[in-house]
Structures are given as structure tokens and as C-alpha cells.
C-alpha positions as CSV (number, residue, x, y, z in Angstrom):
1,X,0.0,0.0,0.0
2,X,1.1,3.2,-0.7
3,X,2.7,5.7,2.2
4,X,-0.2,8.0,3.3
5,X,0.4,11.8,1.9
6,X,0.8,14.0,5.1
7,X,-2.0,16.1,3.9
8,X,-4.7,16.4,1.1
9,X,-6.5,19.9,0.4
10,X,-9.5,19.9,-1.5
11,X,-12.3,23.2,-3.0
12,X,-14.8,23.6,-5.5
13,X,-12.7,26.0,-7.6
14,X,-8.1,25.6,-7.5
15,X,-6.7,29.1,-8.7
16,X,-2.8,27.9,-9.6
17,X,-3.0,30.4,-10.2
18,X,-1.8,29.9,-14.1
19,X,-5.0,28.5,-14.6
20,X,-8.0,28.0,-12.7
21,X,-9.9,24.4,-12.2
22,X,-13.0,22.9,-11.0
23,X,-13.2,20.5,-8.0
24,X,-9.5,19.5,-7.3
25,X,-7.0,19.6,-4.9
26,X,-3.1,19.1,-3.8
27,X,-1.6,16.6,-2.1
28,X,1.4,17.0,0.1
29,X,4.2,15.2,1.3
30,X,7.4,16.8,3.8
31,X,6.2,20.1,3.6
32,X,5.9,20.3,-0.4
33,X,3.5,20.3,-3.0
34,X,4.0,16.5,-4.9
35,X,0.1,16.6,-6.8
36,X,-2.4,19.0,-8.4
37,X,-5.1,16.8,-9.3
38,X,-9.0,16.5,-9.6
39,X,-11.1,16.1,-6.5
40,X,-12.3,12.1,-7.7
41,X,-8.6,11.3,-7.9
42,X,-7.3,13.0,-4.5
43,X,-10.4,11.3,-2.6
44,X,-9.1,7.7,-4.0
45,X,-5.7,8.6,-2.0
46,X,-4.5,7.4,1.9
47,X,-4.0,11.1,3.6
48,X,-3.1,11.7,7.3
49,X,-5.2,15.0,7.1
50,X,-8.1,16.2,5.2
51,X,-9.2,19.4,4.6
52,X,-12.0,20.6,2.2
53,X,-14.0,23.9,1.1
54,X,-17.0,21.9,-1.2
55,X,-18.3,25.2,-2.7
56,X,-15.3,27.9,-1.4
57,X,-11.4,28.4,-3.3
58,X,-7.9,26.6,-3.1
59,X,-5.5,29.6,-3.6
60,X,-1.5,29.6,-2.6
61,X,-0.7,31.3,0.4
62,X,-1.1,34.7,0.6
63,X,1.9,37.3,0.5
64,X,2.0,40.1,2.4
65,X,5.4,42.1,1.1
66,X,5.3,44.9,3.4
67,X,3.5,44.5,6.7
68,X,4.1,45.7,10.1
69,X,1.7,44.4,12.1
70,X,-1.7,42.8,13.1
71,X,-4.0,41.9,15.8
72,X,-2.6,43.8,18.6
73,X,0.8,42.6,17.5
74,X,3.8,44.1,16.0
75,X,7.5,44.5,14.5
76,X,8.1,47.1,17.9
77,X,7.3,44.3,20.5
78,X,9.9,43.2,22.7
79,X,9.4,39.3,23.2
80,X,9.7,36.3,21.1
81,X,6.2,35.3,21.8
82,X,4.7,38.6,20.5
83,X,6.4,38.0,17.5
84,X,5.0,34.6,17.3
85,X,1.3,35.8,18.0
86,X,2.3,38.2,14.9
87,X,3.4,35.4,12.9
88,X,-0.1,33.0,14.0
89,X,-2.2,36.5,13.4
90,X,-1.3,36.8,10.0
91,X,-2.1,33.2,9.3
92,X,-6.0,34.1,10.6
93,X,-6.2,35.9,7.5
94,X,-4.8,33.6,4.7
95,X,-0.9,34.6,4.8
96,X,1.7,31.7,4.9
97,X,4.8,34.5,3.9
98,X,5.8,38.3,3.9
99,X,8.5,40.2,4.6
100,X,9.0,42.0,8.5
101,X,9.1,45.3,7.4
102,X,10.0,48.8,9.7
103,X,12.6,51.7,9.3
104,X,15.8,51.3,10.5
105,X,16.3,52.5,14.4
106,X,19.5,51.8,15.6
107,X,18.8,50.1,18.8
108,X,16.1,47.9,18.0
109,X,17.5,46.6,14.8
110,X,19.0,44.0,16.1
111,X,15.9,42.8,17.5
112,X,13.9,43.0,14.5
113,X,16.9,40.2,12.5
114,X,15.5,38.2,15.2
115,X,11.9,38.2,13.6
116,X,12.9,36.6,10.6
117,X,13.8,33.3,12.3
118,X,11.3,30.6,12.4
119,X,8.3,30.7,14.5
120,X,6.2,27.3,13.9
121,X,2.8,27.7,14.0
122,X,2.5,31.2,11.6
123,X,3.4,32.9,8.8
124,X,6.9,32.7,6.9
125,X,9.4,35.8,7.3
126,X,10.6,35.9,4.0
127,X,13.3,38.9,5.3
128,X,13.7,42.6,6.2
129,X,12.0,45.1,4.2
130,X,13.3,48.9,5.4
131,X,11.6,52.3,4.7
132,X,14.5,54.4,4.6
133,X,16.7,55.4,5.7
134,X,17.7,56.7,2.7
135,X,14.3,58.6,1.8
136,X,12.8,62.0,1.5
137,X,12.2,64.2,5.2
138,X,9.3,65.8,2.7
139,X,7.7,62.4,2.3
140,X,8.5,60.7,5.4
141,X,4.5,60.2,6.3
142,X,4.5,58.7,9.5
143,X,8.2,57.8,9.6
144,X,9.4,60.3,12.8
145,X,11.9,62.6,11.2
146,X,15.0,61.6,13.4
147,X,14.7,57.9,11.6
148,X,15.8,59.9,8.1
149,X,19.5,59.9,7.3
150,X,21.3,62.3,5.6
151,X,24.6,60.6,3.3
152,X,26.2,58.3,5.1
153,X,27.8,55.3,3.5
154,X,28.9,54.5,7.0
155,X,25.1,53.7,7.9
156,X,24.6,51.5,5.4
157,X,27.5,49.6,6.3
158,X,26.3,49.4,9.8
159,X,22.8,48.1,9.0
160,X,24.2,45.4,6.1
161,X,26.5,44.2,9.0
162,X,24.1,43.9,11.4
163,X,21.0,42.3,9.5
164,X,23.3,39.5,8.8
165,X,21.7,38.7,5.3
166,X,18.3,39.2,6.3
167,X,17.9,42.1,4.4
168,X,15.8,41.6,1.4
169,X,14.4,44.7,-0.1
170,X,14.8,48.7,1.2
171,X,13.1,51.8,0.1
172,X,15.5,54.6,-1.3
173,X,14.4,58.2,-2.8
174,X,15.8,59.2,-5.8
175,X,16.8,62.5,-5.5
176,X,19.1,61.7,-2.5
177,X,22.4,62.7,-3.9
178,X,23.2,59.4,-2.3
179,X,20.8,57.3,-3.9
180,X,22.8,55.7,-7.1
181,X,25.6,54.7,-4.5
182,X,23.7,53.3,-2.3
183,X,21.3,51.2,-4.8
184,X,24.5,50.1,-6.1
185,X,25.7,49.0,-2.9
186,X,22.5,47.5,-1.7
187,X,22.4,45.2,-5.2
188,X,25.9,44.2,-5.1
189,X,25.0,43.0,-1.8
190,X,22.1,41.2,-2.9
191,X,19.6,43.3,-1.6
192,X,16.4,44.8,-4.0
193,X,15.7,48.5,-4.3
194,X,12.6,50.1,-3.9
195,X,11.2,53.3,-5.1
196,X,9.8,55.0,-2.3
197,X,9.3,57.6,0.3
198,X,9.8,60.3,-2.5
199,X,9.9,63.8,-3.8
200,X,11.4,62.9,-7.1
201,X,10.8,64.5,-10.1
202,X,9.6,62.3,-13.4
203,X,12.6,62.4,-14.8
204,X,14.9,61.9,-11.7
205,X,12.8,58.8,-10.9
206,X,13.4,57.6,-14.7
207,X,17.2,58.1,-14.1
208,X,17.2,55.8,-11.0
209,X,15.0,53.3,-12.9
210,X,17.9,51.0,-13.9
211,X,18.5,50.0,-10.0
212,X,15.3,49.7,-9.1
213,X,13.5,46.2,-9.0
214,X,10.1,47.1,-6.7
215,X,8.3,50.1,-6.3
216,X,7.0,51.0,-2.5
217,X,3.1,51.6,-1.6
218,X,3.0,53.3,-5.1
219,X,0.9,56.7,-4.8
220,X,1.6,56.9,-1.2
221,X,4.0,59.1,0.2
222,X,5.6,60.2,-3.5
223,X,5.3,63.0,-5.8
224,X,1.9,62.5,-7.5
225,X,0.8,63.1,-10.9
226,X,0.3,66.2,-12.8
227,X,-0.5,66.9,-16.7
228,X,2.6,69.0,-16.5
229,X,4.5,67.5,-13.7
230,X,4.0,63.6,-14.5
231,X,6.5,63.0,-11.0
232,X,7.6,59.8,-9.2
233,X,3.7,58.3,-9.9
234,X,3.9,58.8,-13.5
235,X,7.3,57.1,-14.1
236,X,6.6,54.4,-12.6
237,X,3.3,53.6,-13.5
238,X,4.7,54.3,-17.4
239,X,8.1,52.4,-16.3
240,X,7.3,48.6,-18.0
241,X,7.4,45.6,-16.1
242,X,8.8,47.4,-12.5
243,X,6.4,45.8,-10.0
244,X,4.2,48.4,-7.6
245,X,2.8,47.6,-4.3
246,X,-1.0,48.6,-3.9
247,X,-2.7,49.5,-0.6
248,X,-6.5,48.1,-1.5
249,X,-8.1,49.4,1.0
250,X,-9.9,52.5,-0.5
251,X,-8.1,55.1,1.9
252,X,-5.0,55.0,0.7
253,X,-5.9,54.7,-3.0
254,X,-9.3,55.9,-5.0
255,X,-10.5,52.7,-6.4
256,X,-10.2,55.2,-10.0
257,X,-6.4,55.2,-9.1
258,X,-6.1,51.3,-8.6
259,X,-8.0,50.7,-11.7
260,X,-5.2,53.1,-13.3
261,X,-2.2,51.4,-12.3
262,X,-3.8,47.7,-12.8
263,X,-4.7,48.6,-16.7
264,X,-1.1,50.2,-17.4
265,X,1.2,47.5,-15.2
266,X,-0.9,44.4,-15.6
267,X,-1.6,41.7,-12.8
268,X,2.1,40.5,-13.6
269,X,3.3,44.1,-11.9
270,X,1.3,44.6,-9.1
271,X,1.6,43.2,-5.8
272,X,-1.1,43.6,-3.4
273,X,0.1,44.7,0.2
274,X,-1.3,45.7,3.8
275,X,1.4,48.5,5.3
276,X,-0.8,46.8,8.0
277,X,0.1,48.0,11.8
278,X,-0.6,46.5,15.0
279,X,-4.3,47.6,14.9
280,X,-5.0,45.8,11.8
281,X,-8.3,43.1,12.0
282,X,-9.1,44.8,15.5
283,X,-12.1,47.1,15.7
284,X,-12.0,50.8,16.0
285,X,-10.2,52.6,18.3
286,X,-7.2,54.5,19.7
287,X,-4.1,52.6,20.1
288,X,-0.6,53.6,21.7
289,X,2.2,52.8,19.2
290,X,4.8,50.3,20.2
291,X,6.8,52.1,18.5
292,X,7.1,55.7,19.9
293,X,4.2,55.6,21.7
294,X,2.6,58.1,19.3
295,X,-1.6,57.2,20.1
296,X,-2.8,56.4,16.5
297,X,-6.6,57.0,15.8
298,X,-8.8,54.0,14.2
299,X,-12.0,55.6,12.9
300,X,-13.9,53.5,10.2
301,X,-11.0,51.0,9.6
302,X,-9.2,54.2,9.2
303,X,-5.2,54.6,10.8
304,X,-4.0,58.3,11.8
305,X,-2.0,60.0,13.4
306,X,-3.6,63.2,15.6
307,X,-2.3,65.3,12.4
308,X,-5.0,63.2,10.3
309,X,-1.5,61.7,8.5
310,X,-2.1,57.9,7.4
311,X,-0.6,55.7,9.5
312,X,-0.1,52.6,7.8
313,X,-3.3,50.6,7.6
314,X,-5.5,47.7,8.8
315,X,-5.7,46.1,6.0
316,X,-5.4,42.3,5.8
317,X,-4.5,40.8,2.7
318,X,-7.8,38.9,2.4
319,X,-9.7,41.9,2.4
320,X,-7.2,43.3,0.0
321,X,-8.0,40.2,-2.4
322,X,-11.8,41.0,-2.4
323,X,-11.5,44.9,-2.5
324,X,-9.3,44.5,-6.1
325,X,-13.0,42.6,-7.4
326,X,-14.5,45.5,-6.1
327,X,-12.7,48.5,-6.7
328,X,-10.9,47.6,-9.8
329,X,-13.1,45.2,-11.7
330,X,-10.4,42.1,-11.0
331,X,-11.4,38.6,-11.4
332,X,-10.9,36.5,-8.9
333,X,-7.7,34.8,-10.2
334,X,-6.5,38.2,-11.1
335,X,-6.8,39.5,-7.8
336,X,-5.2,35.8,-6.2
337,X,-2.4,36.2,-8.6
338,X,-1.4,39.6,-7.2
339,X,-1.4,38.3,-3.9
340,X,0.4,35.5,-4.5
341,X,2.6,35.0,-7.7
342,X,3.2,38.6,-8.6
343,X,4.6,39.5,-4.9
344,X,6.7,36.5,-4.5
345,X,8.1,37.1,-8.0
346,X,8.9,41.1,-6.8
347,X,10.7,39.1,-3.4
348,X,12.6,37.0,-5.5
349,X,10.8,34.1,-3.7
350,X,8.9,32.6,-7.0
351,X,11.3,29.5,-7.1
352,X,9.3,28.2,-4.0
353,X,6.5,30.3,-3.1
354,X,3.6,31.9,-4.9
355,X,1.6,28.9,-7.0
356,X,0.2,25.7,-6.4
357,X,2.4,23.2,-8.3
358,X,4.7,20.3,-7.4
359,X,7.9,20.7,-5.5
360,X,6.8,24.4,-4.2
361,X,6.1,24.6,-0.8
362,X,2.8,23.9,0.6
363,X,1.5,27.3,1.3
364,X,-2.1,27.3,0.8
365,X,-4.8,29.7,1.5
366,X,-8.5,27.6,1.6
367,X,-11.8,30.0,1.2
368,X,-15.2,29.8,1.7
369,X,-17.6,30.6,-0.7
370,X,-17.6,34.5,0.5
371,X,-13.7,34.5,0.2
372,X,-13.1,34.1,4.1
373,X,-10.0,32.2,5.2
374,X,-11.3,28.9,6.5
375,X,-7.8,27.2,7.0
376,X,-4.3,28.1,6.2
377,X,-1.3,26.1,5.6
378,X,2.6,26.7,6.3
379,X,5.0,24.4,4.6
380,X,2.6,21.6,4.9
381,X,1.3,22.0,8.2
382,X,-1.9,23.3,9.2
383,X,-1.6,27.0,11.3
384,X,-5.0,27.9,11.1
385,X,-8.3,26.5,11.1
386,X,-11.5,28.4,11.8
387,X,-15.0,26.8,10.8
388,X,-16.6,29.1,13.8
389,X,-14.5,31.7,12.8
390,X,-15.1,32.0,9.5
391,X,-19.0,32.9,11.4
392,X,-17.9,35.2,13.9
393,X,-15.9,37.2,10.8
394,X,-19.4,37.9,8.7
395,X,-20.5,40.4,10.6
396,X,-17.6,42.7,10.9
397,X,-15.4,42.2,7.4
398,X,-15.4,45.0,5.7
């Protein structure tokens, strides 16, 4: 007889999410995906562990590239088992990967390497994703204006020596007079370059275009679009095949806008993202900041400062996945594909992450019929189950 697979996951629609499929399923073994099959041939197979959505959606994991936080957790806490609760949180809501992203702070850099080692039970840290230093004071947002550097090659030094590898992506602004040296530094040390946190002009940003491989929170905290001033926006969004994070939630982008940047980049350059805080899939409310203990103001899902300045979001990537169908017109595979293939492409993470198809790993994200996570899966195992749950969350998803 056959050895058992370790688990089989079936649902009444697979997205790939190269194509999409009636009634199948995967099959895993170790932690990996070994079948994509039909539902009639998965159910003729020994499994240690079933799980099933007859009439909901099979999707990869979910990708969150540039998240900060959730549930009452965050990348400021001080204790391995707040990070873990971080890790678990993000699971609730379909993610099996993303990347711990913050600015850089001298003294609690250190701790935040730390997050990106494995906490069972929760999402993946794919790496360290940093907001500057190396950005604009004029488009800091929320970023206090002590954490923005002026040129200083010795600070980047410092931070690639102390993240010990984990560094994975960073947000530079173009018009530093700094920027080219330190994009070329950050690449040569294997790190990817983000547009971001910017002033720059259109055609400063099409200069800087050459080192950049990811564009960050694109519309947010950048020089926006004019008929006679096209600015950071309008080179990137005209810039082909340079990926752009999205904030879906309909604050920080007019749905007009996301339809915008989806019909001129494509679902193969956009990545959907959260910029989601500790607040995120908690109800309104004020908050103290882990961070610098700044109160933060939730007022109809809505995350600001006292200034009324955006303060990330709380946004959770599911959400996100159903607001691209609604705002932008996106299918459902369109909008699974840029939570899922697009961003682990833009992380460099595609070779294992990001579709449903033998030897990836077995991150998998299974729906219900109204697109709420029922169960999530990390490398195989399950993290997150939630038939009451998936009640509960009806009457307060927005």
C-alpha cells in the first residue's frame, strides 16, 4: 500500500493560479507540494489529514510584502512570543509568507533580525524590508523625522552588517544625492531597491529606474501626478514591467487610481500589500504605538495620526484580495495572482512560493464561498483552522 500523503487539500474552484480548475486539490508530502489533481482522484488517496471547502477556493498562500503588524501585534514588540502571535495573526487571515518590514532605528535593529527566524505555528518571514533610511524628510509620512538619514555610506555599512543577510528589499528616494551609491551598494549585496518615500521629479525617478526592481506603496507618500508634472507616480506607472505595491483598502488609494495602475502595469506588476500596523483586524479605536508611543486613531478601519497623517493601515491581505474585485473590476484569479505570484516574484521568492504546483512549498490559503480564510497552511502544516471563525468574521469584514 502506498505511504499516506501528510496532507490532502481539496475546494470547489483551484486558482494555480496559471490557470483555474473545477473540483480538485493538492496533495502534500514533507512540507511540499508533490500533486495537483481533480477532487475524484485526491479522494481515491491514503492522507493523514483532510481538509475541504466543497463550494469555497484553493488559492497559494497569501503574500504580504510589506506589513508591520496585526492583531494587537507588531514588529516594535519586545518578546519572542509577541512576535510569534504576529506570525499566528497573519495566518488568521490567509498569509503563509511576507517580509518584516519597519525603518531602521539603531537600537532595535538587532531585534527585529531576530523576527525573521522561524516561529512554527505562523506565517513565513521571507526577510527585512526597510523604509529608509535613505528617503525623502518631505515624504516621510509617518516615519518620525530623526529615523531619516542624511549621506552616510557608514550607515549603510552598519545596517548590512548587522541584519546578517536578512535584508531583502529597502526603500531609497531618488533624488538623495546618495541614492545611485547606495542602490549600487545595496544590489551588489544582494539586496532589491525600492522606489519609495519620494519627492522625485519624473525624470529623476526615470534616471534611477535601472537600479530599481520594486516600487514601494506606489501613490503613497511620493510625488503625485500632474498633466505638466507627471512625477515619481507617473514614471513608474509608465516604467514597464517594475512591479508596484498597492494598498487596496480605499483610503489609501481611490478605487479610480487602482483601476489606473492595474490597466497600465498588468496583474504581472502589481503586488497587493497591507502596510498593515498592530491595529490591523481589531475594531475601531485609539491605540498607543509600540513604536514611539505616538496614540494612532482607528475611525472607520481608518489609521491616523492626531495630524490626520495615514498611519499605515488595517488592511489584511484577504480583504485586499476581495476589494481588487470591487474597486478595480479584477477577477478573482486576477486579484489571487497579485497576492500571490506577482509579490513573490517582486521578493525573489517565485522558485518556491507563490503557486500551487509540485515541488513548491505547501503554502495554501482555503476560502469559503464568501472568500473568508477557512484554513491556512505553512509548509505543509496546518496553522490555522477556523470553521466558527469564519461565522464570527461575517458580521464585521469589511
Amino acid at each position: 500500500m502506498a505511504e499516506p500523503y501528510d496532507l490532502v487539500v481539496t475546494a470547489g474552484t483551484v486558482i494555480t493560479p496559471e490557470r483555474t480548475f473545477r473540483d480538485g486539490g493538492v496533495a502534500v508530502r514533507a512540507g511540499v507540494i508533490e500533486r495537483v489533481a481533480p477532487r475524484g482522484q485526491l479522494a481515491e488517496v491514503p492522507a493523514r489529514e483532510r481538509l475541504d471547502s466543497p463550494e469555497g477556493f484553493l488559492t497559494p498562500g497569501l503574500i504580504d510584502l510589506h506589513n508591520q503588524g496585526v492583531l494587537g501585534h507588531d514588529v516594535w514588540d519586545s518578546e519572542p512570543e509577541d512576535y510569534a502571535q504576529w506570525m499566528r495573526g497573519l495566518a488568521r487571515f490567509g498569509v503563509t509568507s511576507f517580509q518584516v518590514t519597519t525603518t531602521f532605528e539603531r537600537g532595535r535593529f538587532p531585534r527585529v533580525v531576530e523576527l525573521t527566524r522561524p516561529y512554527p505555528g505562523g506565517a513565513e518571514a521571507l526577510g527585512i524590508y526597510l523604509e529608509g533610511p535613505f528617503i525623502s524628510q518631505a515624504k516621510r509620512g509617518a516615519i518620525p523625522p530623526g529615523l531619516v538619514s542624511g549621506p552616510a555610506p557608514d550607515l549603510l555599512e552598519e545596517i548590512l552588517d548587522v541584519a546578517e543577510g536578512k535584508l531583502r528589499m529597502m526603500a531609497v528616494a531618488p533624488e538623495r544625492p546618495d541614492a545611485r551609491a547606495v542602490a549600487e551598494r545595496l544590489q551588489n549585496a544582494g539586496v532589491r531597491v525600492a522606489i519609495g518615500h519620494t519627492d522625485a521629479t519624473f525624470e529623476e525617478t526615470q534616471r534611477f529606474l535601472p537600479f530599481a526592481s520594486n516600487v514601494t506603496h506606489c501613490y503613497n507618500a511620493m510625488r503625485g501626478f500632474h498633466h505638466r508634472d507627471p512625477g515619481t507616480v507617473g514614471a513608474v506607472l509608465l516604467a514597464e514591467g517594475l512591479p508596484v505595491e498597492l494598498i487596496a483598502d480605499g483610503v489609501h488609494v481611490h478605487p479610480a487610481a487602482l483601476q489606473l495602475a492595474l490597466r497600465l502595469k498588468g496583474v504581472e506588476a502589481v503586488s497587493l500589500v497591507t502596510d498593515a500596523i498592530q491595529a490591523a483586524g481589531l475594531p475601531d479605536g485609539e491605540f498607543r504605538s509600540h513604536r514611539h508611543g505616538e496614540t494612532i486613531h482607528i475611525v472607520n478601519g481608518e489609521s491616523r495620526l492626531a495630524d490626520g497623517t495615514l498611519a499605515g493601515s488595517t488592511l489584511t491581505m484577504d480583504r485586499a484580495v476581495r476589494n481588487m474585485m470591487k474597486f478595480a473590476g479584477s477577477s478573482l484569479a486576477e486579484a489571487v495572482r497579485m497576492a500571490t505570484l506577482t509579490p513573490a516574484r517582486a521578493a525573489g521568492a517565485d522558485g518556491r512560493k507563490g503557486a500551487l504546483a509540485p515541488g513548491k512549498d505547501a503554502d495554501l490559503a482555503l476560502l469559503s464561498e464568501e472568500m473568508l480564510v477557512v484554513a491556512t497552511v505553512v509548509g505543509g502544516r496546518v496553522v490555522f483552522r477556523a470553521p466558527q471563525v469564519v461565522e464570527e468574521r461575517r458580521r464585521w469584514v469589511r
